[in-house]
TIVOBA-384598 format. One line per field, with one value per residue (C-alpha): x, y negated, z negated. Coordinates in nm, 4 decimals, decimal comma, m for minus. Example, Ala and Ser with C-alpha at 12.3 -4.5 7.8 and 13.67 -1.06 7.14 Angstrom:
BEGIN
px <- (1,2300 1,3670) .
py <- (0,4500 0,1060) .
pz <- (m0,7800 m0,7140) .
This chain:
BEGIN
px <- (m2,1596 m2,1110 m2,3170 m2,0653 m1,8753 m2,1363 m2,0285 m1,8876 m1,9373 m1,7217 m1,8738 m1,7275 m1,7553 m1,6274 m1,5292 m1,9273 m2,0771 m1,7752 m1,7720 m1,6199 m1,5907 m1,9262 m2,0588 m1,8646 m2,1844 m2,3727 m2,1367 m2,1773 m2,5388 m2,4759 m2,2275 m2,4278 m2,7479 m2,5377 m2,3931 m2,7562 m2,8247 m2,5656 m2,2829 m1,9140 m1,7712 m1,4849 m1,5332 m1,3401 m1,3094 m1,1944 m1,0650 m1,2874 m1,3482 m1,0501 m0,8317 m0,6768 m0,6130 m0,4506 m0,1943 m0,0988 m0,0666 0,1469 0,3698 0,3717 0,4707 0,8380 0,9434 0,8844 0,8421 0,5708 0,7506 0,8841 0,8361 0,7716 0,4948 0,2005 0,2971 0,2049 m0,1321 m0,2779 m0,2831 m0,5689 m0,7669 m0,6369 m0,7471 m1,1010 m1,1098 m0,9789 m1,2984 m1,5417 m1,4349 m1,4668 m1,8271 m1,8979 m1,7544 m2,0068 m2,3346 m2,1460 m2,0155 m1,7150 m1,4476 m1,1092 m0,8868 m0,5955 m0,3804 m0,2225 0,0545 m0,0954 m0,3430 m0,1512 m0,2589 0,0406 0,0030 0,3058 0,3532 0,3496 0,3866 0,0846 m0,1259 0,0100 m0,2264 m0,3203 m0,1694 m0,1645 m0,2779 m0,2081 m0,5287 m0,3900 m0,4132 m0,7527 m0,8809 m0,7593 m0,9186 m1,2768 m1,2368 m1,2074 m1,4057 m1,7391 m1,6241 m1,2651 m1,2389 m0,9346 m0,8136 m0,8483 m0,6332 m0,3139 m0,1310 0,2248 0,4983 0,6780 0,9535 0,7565 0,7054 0,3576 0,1844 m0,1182 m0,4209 m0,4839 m0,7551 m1,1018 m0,8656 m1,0899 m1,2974 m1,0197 m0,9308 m1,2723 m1,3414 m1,0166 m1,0613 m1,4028 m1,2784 m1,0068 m1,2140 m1,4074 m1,7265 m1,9616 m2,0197 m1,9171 m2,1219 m1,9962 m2,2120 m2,2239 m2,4157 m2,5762 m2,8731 m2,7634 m2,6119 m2,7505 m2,8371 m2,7958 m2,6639 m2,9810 m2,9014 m2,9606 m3,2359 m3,4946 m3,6173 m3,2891 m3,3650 m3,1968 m3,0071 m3,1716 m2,8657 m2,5849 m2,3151 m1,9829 m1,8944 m2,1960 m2,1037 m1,7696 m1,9088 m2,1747 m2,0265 m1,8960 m1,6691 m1,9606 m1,6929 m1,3224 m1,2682 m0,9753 m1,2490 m1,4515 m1,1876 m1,1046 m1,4706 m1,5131 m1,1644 m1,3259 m1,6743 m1,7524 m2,1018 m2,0563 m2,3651 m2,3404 m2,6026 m2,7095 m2,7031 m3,0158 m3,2938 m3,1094 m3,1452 m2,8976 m2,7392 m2,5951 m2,3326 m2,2203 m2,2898 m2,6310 m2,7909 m3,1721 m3,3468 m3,3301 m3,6539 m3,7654 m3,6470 m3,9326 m3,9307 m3,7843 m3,9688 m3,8151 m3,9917 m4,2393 m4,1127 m4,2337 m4,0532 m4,2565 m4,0592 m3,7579 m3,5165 m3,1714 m3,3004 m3,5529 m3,3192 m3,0477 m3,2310 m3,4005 m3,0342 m2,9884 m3,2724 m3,3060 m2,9460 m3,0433 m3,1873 m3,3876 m3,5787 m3,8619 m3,9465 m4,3257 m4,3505 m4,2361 m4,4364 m4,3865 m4,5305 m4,3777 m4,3578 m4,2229 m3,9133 m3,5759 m3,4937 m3,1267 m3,0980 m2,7584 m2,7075 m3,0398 m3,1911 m3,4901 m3,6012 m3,5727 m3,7244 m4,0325 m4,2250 m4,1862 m4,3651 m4,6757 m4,8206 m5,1301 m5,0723 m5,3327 m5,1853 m4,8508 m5,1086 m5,2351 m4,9074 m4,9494 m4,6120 m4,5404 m4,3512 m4,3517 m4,0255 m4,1473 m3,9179 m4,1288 m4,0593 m4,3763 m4,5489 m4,9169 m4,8458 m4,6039 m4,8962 m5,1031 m4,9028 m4,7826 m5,1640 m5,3019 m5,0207 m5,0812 m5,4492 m5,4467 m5,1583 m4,8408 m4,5717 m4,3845 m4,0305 m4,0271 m3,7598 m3,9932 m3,9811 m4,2278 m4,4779 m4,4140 m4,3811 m4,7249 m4,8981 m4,6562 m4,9045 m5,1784 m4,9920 m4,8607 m5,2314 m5,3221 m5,0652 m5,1596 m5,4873 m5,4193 m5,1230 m4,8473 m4,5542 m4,4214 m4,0021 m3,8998 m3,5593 m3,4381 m3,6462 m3,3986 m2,9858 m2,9443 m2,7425 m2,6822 m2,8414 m3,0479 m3,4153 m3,2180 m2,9784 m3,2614 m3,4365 m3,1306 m3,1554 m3,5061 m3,4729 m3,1883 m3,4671 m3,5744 m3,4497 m3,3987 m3,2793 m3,1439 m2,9274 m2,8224 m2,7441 m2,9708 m2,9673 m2,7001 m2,7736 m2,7269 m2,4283 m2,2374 m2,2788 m2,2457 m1,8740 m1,8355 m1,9305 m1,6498 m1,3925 m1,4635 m1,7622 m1,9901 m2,4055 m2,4949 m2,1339 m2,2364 m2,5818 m2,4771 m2,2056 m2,4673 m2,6970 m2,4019 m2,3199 m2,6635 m2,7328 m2,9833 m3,3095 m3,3768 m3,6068 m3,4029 m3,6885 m3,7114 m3,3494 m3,2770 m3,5438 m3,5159 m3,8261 m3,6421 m3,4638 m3,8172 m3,9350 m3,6816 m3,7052 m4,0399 m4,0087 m3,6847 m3,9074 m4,1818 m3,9030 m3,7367 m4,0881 m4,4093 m4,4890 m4,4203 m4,4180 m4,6186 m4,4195 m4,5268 m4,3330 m4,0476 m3,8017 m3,5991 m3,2853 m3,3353 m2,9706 m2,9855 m2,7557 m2,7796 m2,7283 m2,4860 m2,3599 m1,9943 m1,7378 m1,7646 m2,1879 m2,3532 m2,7382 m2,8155 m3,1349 m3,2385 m3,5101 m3,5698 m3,8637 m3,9207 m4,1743 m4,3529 m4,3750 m4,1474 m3,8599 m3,7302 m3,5147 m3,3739 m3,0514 m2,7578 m2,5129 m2,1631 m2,0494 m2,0134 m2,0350 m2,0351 m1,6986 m1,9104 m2,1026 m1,7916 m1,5884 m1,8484 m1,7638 m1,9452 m2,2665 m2,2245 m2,5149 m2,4952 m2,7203 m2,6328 m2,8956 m2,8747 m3,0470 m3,2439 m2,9475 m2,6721 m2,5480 m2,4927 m2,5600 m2,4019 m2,4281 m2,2753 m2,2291 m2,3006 m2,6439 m2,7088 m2,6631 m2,7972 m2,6074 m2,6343 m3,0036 m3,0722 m2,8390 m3,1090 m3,4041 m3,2583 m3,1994 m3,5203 m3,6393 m3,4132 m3,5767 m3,9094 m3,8307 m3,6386 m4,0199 m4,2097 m3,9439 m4,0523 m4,3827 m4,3647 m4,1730 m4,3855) .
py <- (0,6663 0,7811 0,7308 0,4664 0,6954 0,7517 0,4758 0,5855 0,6100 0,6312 0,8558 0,8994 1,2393 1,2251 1,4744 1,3948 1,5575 1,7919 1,9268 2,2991 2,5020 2,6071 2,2550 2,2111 2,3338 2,0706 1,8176 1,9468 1,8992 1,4881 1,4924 1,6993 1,4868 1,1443 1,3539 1,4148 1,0858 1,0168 0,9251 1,0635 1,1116 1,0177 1,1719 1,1187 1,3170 1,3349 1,6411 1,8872 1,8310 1,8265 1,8850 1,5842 1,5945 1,9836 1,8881 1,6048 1,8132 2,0903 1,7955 1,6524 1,9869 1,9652 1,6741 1,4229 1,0062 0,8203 0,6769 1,0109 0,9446 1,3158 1,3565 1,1716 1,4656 1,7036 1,5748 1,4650 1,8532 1,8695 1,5961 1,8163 2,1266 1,9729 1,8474 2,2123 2,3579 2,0558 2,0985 2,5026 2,4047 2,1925 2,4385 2,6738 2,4965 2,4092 2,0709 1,9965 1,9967 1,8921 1,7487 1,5288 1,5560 1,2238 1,1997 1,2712 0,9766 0,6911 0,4664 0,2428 0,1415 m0,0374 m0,1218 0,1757 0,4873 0,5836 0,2422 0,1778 m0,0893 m0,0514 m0,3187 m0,0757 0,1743 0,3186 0,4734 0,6369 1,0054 0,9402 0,7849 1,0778 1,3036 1,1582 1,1559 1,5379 1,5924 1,4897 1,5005 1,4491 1,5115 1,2881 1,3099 1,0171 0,8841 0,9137 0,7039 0,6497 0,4086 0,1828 0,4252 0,7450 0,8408 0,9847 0,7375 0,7273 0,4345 0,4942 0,6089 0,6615 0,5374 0,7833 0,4639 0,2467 0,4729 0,5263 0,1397 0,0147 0,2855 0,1656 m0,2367 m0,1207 0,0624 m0,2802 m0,1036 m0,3306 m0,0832 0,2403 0,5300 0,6106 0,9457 1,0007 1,1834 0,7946 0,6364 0,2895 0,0062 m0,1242 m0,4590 m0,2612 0,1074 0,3331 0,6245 0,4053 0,1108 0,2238 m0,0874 m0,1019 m0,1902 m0,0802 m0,2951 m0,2420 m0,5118 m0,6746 m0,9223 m0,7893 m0,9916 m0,8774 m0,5441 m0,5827 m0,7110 m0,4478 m0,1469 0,0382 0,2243 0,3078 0,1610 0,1605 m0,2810 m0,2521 m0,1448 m0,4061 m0,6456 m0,5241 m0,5107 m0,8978 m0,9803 m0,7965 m0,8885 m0,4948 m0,3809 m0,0910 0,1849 0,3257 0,6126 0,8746 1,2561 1,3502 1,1093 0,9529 0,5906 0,3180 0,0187 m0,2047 m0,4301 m0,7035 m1,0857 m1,0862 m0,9835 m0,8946 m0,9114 m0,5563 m0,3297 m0,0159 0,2891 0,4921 0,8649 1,1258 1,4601 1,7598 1,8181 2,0983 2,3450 2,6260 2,8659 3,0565 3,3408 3,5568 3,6454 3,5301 3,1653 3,1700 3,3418 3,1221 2,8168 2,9795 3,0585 2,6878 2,5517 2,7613 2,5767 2,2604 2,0797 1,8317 2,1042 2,2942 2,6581 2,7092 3,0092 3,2656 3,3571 3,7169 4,0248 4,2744 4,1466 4,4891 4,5048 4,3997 4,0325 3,9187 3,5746 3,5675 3,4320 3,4817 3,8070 3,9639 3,8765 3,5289 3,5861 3,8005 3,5798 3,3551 3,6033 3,5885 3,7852 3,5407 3,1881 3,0578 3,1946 2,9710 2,6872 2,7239 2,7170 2,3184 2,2347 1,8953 2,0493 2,3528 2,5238 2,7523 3,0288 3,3206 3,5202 3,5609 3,2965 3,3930 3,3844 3,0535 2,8867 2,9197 2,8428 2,4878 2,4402 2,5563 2,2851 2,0260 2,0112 1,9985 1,6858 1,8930 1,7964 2,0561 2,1524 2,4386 2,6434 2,8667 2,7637 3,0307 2,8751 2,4727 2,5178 2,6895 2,3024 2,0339 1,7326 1,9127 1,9862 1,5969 1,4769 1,6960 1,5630 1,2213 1,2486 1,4551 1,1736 1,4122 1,4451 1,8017 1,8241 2,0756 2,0045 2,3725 2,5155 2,4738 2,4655 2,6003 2,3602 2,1586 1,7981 1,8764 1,6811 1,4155 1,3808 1,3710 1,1284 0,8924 0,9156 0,8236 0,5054 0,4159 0,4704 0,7046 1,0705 1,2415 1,5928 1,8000 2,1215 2,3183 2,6737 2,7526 3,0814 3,1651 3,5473 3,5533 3,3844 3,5714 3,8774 3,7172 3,6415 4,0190 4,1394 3,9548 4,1169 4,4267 4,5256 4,7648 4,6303 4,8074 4,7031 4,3261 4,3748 4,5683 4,2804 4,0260 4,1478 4,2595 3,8538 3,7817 3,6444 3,8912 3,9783 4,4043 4,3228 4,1409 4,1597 3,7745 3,6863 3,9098 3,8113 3,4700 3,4146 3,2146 3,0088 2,9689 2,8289 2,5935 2,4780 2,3999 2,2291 1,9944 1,9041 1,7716 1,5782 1,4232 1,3681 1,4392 1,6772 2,0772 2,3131 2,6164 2,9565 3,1013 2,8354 2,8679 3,1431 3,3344 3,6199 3,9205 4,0732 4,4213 4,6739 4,8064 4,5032 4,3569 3,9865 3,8705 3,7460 3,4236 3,4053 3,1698 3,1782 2,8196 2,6147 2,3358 2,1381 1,7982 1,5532 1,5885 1,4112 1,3647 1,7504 1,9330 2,1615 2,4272 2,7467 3,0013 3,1625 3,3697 3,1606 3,2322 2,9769 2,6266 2,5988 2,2067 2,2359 2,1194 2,5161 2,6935 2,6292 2,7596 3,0219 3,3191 3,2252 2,8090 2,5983 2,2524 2,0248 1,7597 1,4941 1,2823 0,9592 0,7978 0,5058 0,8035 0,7964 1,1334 1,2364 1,5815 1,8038 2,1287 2,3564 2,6413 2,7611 3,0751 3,2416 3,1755 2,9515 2,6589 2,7213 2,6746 2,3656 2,2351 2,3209 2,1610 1,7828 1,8427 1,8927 1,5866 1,3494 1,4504 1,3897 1,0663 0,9819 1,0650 0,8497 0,5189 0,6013 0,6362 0,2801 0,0841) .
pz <- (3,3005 2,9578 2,6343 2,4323 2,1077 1,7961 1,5410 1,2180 0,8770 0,5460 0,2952 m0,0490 m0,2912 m0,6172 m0,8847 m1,0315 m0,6905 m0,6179 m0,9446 m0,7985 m0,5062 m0,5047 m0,4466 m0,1266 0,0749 m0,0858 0,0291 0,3907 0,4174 0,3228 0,6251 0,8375 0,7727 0,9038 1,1865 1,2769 1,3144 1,5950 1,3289 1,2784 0,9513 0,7547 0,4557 0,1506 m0,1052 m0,5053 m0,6268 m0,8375 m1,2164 m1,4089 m1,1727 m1,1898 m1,5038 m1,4959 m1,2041 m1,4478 m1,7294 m1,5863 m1,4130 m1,7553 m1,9591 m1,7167 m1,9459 m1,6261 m1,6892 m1,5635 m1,2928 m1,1362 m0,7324 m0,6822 m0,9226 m0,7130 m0,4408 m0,6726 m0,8005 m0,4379 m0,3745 m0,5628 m0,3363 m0,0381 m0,1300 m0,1936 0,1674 0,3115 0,1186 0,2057 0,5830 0,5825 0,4337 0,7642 0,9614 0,8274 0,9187 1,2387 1,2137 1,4353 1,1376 1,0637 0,7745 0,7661 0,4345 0,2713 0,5015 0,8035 0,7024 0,7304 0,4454 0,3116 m0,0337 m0,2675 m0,6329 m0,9534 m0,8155 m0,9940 m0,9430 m0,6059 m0,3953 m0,0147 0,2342 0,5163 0,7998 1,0892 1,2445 1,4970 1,3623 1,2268 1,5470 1,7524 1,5136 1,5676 1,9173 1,8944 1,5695 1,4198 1,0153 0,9773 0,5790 0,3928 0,0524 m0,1567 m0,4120 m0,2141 0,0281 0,1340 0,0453 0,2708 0,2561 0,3125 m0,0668 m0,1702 m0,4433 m0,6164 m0,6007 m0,9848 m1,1934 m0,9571 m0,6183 m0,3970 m0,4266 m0,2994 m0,0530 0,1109 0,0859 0,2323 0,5098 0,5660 0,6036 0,8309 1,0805 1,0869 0,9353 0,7508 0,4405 0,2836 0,0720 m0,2774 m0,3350 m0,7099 m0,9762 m1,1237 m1,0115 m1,0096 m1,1593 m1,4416 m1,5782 m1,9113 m2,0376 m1,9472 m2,1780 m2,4867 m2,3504 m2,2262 m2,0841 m1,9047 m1,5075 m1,2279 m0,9156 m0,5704 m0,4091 m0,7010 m0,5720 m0,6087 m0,9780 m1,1062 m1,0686 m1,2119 m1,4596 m1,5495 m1,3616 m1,6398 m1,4506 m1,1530 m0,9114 m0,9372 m0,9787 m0,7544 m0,4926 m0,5836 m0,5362 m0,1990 m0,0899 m0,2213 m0,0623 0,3090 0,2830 0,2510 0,1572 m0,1099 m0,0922 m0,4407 m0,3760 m0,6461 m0,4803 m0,7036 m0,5911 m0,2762 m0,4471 m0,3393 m0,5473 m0,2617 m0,4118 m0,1600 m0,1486 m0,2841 m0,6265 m0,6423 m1,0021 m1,1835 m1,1781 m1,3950 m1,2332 m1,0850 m1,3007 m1,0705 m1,0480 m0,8688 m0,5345 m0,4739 m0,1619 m0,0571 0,2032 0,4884 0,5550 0,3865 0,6525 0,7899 0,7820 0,5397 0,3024 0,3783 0,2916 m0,0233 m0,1366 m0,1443 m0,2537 m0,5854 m0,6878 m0,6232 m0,9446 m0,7261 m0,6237 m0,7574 m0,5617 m0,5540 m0,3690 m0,0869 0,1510 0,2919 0,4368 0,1946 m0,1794 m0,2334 m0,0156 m0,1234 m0,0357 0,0723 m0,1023 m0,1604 m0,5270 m0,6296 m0,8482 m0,7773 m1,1127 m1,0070 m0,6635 m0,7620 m0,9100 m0,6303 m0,3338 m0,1953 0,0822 0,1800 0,3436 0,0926 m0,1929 m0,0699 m0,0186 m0,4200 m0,5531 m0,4592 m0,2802 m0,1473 0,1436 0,3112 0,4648 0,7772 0,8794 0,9996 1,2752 1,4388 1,6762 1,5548 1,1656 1,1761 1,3704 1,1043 0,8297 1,0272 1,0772 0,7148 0,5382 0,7128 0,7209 0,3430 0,3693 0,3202 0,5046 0,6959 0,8313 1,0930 1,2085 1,4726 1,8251 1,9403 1,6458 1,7329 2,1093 2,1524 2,0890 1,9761 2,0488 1,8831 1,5481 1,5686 1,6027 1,3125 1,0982 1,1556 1,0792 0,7368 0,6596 0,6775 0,8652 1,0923 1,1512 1,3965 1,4197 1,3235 1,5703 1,8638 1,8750 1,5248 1,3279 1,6527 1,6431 1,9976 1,9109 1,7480 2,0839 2,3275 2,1043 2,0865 2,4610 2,5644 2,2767 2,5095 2,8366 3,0548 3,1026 3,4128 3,3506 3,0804 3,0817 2,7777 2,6455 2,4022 2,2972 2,0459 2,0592 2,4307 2,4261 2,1514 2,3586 2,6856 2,5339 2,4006 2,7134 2,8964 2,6887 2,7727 2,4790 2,5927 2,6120 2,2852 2,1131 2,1598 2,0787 1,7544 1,6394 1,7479 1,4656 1,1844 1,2564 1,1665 1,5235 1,6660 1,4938 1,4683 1,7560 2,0327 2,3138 2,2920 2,3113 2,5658 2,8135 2,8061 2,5508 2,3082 2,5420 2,7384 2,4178 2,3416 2,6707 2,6953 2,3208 2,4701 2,7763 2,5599 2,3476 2,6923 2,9023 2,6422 2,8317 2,8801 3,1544 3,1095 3,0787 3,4195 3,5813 3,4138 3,5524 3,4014 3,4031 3,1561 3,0175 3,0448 2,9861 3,3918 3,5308 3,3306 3,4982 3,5303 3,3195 3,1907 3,2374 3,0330 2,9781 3,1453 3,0620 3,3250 3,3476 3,5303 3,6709 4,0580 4,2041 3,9101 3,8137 3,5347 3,7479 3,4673 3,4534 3,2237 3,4471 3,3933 3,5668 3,6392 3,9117 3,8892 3,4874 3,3401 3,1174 2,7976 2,8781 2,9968 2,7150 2,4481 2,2255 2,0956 1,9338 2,0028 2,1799 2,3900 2,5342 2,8459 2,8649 3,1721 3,1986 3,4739 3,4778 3,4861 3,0761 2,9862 2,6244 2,4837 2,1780 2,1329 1,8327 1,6246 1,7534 1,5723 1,2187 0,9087 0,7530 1,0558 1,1401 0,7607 0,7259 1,0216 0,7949 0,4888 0,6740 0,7987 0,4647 0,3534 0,5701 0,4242 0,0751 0,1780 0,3902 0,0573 m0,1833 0,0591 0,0899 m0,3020 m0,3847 m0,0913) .
């Protein structure tokens, strides 16, 4: 039978957190984080700063009245285009994307044009849209009339929007993600004894919200019993305003974290590209073989990067980070590194198969014992939630089998090669896409996949079979397989023993594998009562392998932040 639909969640992004363009990638890694946790999306979003505000003022400049009934049409283009750019950022890291624009949404809202109020929806085009799609992006603000006119929810209605979404779907509670830490029993910026709201009832934060939530929203969520999640982006802390109201405390000072990155390349570059724009985060050091070459950090200078390389793994260790990012190529060297971090307490988030696979129970018994915590979600699918799935499916009971394509380099150029691209064309385009390392040995011959394999089996049994029992099908450029191969990982339980593969299969393909595309990954767990559990998505390329990293990362900080307030 299969697994039940992933519940959803409403998330909120205002103009605070979408500022620009340029913080639409940001906005992705929020959604892709809840997406990793077995949740779809409906994301709402404001448009960029000032926006708004322009699209009013060029409306206004025409001479037209406050009441004009084509004016709202104009201003909600500048919620739409924020949900285009927020849904080409998911598609990026490899979230399953898509965007529905105001009338395509189906709210119904009547009253001022301008200050219309929701007494409607039709979820029909949303609903279809998360059966297809894990983050279906909506503009806010704007809804429909009962005769088909576009109208606007007033002043901060991205609020009102997400919340009355949220009540119709039948969810108990809805994220606002904004730039504030909180509600406050008192204005913060000039009190400094002013305490913060862990839980306020809904009247208390009218009464002290200041603006933090549109009041029509909180109306709405009194009216439908609807928890609201105010959380602040910076520090990940959450005002919950619902029925109850807990007595203010002084906020805890917030200190950027300490990271430092193991490794320069595709995804070590990708996530230091990221991590050096992100004010919550302080970069310690860079650990890499060559100080002298030229890194590709895209954003970044090399005055800014130079001072942050080291060629030693204790050099990384003295620059005291609180977590340690490990991209490095090599199996030997990432070892180490995993090993040297977390004997001195540092928690770490790996992206190297070869480097976690060699001893996964070992480096989880070290980390206990030192009090610190190893993440190796990156190290297999890319940006595609695989641990996370197969973890979802043994909390649900025992599993029987898995199969899953693993290898993103593989299967870019097992696509190019069945339209006609010579071996060395694919293999060339594999690396100009940043797929395929300078050295593809390991992709090629079924290393990589071996050692994802072996790193899934320990995740579905706690156990791993050892690499000599593993077979496995080399692409090569003599031999080259049919149309429509895909590089097919298997591995099951017989009679107590670990049965595993690595094969270039071109017969009998599950439809979830045939109908990948170029460098995409899935999984198929399948439990011992029959529920099947799948995953598929972009699994290869900088930008999705470094999303992967960066929620690992995430759940690290969000580990040390309750370790920190217990």
């Amino acid at each position: 039978m299969p697994a039940k639909p992933a519940p959803v969640v409403v998330m909120k992004f205002g103009s605070s957190v979408l500022v620009s363009p340029a913080d639409a990638p940001k906005v992705a890694s929020d959604i892709y984080a809840e997406v990793r946790r077995g949740r779809r999306v409906v994301a709402v979003v404001s448009a960029f700063a000032g926006e708004t505000d322009r699209l009013l003022s060029e409306a206004r400049a025409l001479g037209l009245l406050h009441d004009n009934s084509i004016l709202p049409s104009y201003v909600v283009q500048g919620e739409e285009r924020s949900a285009a750019m927020v849904a080409l950022a998911c598609d990026r890291v490899g979230l399953g994307a898509c965007t529905l624009t105001v009338r395509e949404l189906g709210l119904i809202a009547e009253g001022d044009s301008e200050h219309a109020k929701p007494i409607g929806f039709d979820p029909a085009a949303l609903e279809r849209a998360l059966d297809q799609h894990e983050v279906v992006v909506v503009p806010g603000y704007g809804a429909l009339s009962p005769e088909g006119k576009v109208v606007l929810l007033g002043r901060g209605g991205s609020d009102l929007t997400a919340l009355f979404l949220a009540a119709e779907l039948g969810l108990p509670s809805v994220q606002l993600v904004k730039d504030v830490d909180g509600l406050y029993d008192r204005d913060p910026n000039t009190d400094i004894d002013a305490r913060r709201y862990d839980q306020a009832s809904w009247s208390e934060a009218k009464a002290l919200g200041g603006g933090l939530v549109q009041p029509d929203a909180l109306d709405l969520a009194e009216t439908r019993k609807l928890n609201v999640e105010v959380r602040n982006y910076l520090d990940g802390h959450r005002t919950v305003v619902g029925a109850v109201t807990t007595p203010p405390r002084l906020a805890e000072p917030h200190r950027p974290l300490r990271v430092a990155v193991a490794g320069c390349g595709v995804v070590g570059g990708g996530a230091l590209a990221r991590l050096l724009e992100d004010p919550r985060i302080d970069v310690v050091g860079v650990l890499v073989r060559n100080p002298a070459k030229p890194r590709d950090v895209p954003g970044a200078s090399p005055r800014q990067i130079r001072p942050l390389l080291v060629s030693e793994p204790e050099a990384l260790m003295a620059r005291d980070p609180d977590i340690v990012l490990e991209a490095l190529s090599e199996a030997d060297a990432g070892h180490a590194v995993i090993r040297a971090a977390l004997e001195r307490g540092i928690d770490v988030a790996s992206a190297n198969k070869q480097a976690v696979s060699r001893d996964p129970a070992g480096l989880l018994a070290l980390a206990e014992t030192s009090g610190a915590k190893l993440l190796w979600s990156a190290s297999v699918g890319g940006g595609v939630p695989m641990v996370e799935t197969l973890r979802a499916a043994r909390t649900e009971g025992p599993v029987a089998a898995f199969e899953a394509v693993l290898n993103g380099t593989v299967n870019f150029m097992l696509a190019r090669l069945g339209s006609g691209a010579s071996f060395d064309q694919a293999l060339a385009e594999a690396r100009t896409a940043g797929f395929a390392e300078e050295d593809p040995s390991a992709d090629l011959e079924g290393l990589d996949a071996l050692a994802k394999v072996r790193l899934l089996a320990f995740e579905a049994f706690g156990v791993m079979p050892e690499d000599a029992e593993i077979p496995r099908d080399v692409l090569r450029a003599d031999a080259l397989p049919p149309a429509g191969t895909r590089q097919i990982c298997r591995c099951e339980l017989k009679d107590g023993k670990l049965v595993a593969s690595v094969r270039l299969v071109s017969n009998d393909l599950d439809p979830l594998f045939a109908g990948l595309k170029g460098e995409e990954n899935a999984l198929k767990v399948i439990a011992e009562d029959g529920s099947v559990y799948r995953c598929r998505g972009r699994g290869a390329g900088r930008w999705a392998t470094a999303e992967s990293l960066l929620a690992d990362l995430s759940d690290l900080a969000a580990r040390r932040l309750a370790l920190q307030a217990a």
